[in-house]
C-alpha positions as CSV (number, residue, x, y, z in Angstrom):
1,X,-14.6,6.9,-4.7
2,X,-12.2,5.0,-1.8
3,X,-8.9,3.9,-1.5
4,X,-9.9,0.7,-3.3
5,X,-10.7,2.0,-6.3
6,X,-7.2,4.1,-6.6
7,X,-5.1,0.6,-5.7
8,X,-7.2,-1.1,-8.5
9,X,-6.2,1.5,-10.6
10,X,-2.7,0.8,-9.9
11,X,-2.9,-2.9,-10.0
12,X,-4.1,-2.5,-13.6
13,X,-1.1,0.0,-14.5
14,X,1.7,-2.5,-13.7
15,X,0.4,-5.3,-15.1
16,X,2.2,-5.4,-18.9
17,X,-0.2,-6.0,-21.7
18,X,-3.3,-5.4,-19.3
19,X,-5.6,-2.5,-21.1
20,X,-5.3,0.5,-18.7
21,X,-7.2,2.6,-20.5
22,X,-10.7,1.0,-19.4
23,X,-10.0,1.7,-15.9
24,X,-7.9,5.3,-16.4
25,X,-10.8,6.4,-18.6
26,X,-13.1,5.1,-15.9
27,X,-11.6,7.1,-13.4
28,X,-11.4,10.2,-15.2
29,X,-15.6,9.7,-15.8
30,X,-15.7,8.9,-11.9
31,X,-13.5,12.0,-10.8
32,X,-15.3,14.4,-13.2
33,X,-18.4,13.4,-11.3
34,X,-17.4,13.7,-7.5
35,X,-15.1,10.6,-7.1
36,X,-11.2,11.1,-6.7
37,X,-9.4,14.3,-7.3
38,X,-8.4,14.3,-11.2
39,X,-4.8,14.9,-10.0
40,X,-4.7,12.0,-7.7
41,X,-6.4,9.9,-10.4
42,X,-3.2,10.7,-12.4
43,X,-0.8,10.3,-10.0
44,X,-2.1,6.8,-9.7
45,X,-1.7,6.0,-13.0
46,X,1.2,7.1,-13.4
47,X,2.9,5.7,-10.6
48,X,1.6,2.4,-11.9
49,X,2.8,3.0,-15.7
50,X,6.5,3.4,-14.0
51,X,6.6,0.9,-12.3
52,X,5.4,-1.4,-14.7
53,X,7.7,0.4,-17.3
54,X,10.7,-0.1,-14.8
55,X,10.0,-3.9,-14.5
56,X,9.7,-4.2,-18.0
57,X,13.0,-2.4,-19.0
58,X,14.6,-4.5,-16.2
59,X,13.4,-7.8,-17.7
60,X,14.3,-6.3,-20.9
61,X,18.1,-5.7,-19.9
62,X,18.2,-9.6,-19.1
63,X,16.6,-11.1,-21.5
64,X,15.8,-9.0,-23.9
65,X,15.7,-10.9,-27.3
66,X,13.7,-14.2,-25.3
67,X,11.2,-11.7,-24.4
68,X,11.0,-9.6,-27.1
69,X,10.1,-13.0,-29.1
70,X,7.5,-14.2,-27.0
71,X,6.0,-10.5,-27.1
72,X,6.6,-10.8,-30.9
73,X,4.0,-13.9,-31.3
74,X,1.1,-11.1,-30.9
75,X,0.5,-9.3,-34.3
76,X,-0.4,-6.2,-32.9
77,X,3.0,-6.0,-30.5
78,X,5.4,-7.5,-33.5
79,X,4.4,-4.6,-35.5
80,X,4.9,-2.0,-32.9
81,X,8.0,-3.8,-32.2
82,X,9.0,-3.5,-35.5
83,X,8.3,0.2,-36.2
84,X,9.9,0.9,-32.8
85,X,13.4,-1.0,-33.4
86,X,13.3,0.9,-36.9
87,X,13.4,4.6,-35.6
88,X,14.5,3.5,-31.8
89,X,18.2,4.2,-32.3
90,X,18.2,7.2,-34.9
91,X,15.3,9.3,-32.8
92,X,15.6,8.1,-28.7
93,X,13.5,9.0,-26.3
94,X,10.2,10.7,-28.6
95,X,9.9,7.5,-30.1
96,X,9.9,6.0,-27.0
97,X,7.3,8.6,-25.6
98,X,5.2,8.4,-28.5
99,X,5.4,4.1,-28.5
100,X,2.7,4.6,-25.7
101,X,0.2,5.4,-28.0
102,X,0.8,1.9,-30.3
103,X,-0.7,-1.3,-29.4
104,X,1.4,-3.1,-26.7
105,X,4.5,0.2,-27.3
106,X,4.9,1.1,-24.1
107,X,5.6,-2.8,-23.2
108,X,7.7,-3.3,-26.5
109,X,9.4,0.1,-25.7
110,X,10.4,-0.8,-22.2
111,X,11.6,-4.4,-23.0
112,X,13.7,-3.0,-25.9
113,X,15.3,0.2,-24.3
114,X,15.9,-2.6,-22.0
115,X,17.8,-4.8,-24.7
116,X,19.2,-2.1,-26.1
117,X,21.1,-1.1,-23.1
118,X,19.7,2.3,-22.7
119,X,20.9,4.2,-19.8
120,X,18.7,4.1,-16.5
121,X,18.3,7.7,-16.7
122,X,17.6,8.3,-20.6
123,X,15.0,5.3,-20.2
124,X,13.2,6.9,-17.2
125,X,13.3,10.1,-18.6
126,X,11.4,9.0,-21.5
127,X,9.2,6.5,-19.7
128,X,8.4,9.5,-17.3
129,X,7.0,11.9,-19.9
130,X,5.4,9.6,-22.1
131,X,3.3,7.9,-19.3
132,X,2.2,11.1,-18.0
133,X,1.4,12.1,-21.5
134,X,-0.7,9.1,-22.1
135,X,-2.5,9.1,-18.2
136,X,-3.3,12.2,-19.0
137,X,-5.0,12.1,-22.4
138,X,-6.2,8.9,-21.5
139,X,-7.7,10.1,-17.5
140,X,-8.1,13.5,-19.6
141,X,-10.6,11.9,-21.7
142,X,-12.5,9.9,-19.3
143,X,-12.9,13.4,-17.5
144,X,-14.3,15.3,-20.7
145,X,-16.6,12.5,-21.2
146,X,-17.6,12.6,-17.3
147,X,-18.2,16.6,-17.1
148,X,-20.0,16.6,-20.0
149,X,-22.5,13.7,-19.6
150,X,-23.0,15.5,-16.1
151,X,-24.7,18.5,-18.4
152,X,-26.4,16.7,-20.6
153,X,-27.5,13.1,-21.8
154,X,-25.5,13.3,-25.4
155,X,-22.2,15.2,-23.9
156,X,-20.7,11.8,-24.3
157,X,-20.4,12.0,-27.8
158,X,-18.0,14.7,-27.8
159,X,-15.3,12.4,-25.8
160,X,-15.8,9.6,-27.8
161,X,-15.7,11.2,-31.5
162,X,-12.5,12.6,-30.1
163,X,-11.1,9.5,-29.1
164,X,-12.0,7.6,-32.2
165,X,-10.5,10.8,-34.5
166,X,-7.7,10.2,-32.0
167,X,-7.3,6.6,-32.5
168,X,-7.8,6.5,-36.1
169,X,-5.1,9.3,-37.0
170,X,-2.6,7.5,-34.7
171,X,-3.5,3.9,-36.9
172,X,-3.8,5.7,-39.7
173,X,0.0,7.5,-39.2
174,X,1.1,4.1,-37.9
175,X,0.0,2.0,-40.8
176,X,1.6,4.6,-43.6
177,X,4.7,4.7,-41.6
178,X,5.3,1.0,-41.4
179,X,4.1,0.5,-45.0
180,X,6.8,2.9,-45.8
181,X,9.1,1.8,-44.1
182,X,8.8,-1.8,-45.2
183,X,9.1,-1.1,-49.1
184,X,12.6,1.3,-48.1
């Protein structure tokens, strides 16, 4: 791969609400098959996650209830928001690390850390290991998926059942917790 493929990368990861996950994944496929060093590939991404994360929180500590609204109007990010605020203050920074894996959590999570008047610190803490977390499950599985379709033509199946096991135990725990949580 070039340089231009490693600045796309981090284009994608500070934009807020753009999918990083295509391109991380697409990366991980691409280093696993000669491209960019899997480490860089990371590096990248989460370099981009912080930064984004940082603006985010920023915005969040200035505005937070205006934006937290206008992030609200999407149906996937209101309940994340929701499920977030609940357990935010009691639990800290896991919930925050794990918010990266809900739909639009790491945005929500930032912006109300933000609100919330988190310290700096706590907030990168968190932000800091839950992006490199997610880069490198996310990178991590673009990488399984790359090696393996490099020895054979159905070694992408294997990356793929894992994500979907992946992202239908995370929904799954999601959708419990916040049905449970709405009838307490």
């Amino acid at each position: 791969m070039d340089d231009v493929s490693l600045l796309l990368l981090f284009a994608v990861a500070v934009a807020p609400l753009v999918p990083t996950e295509i391109a991380l994944v697409s990366m991980g496929v691409a280093a696993a098959n000669g491209g960019d060093p899997f480490v860089l590939v990371l590096a990248v991404a989460v370099a981009g996650c912080l930064v984004s994360d940082v603006g985010l929180y920023t915005v969040g500590r200035l505005g937070g209830a205006h934006v937290l609204d206008r992030l609200r109007s999407r149906p996937s990010a209101d309940s994340s928001a929701r499920w977030i605020g609940r357990h935010l203050d009691r639990r800290g920074v896991p919930i925050l690390v794990l918010a990266r894996w809900l739909p639009a959590g790491g945005t929500v999570g930032a912006v109300l850390a933000g609100s919330l008047r988190w310290s700096r610190r706590r907030f990168l803490c968190a932000s800091l290991i839950g992006v490199s977390l997610w880069c490198a499950y996310t990178g991590g599985l673009g990488y399984l998926g790359g090696a393996l379709l490099e020895q054979s033509r159905f070694g992408i199946v294997l990356p793929v059942a894992c994500a979907l096991l992946a992202a239908f135990t995370i929904t799954t725990v999601f959708r419990r917790t916040t049905s449970w949580s709405a009838r307490a």
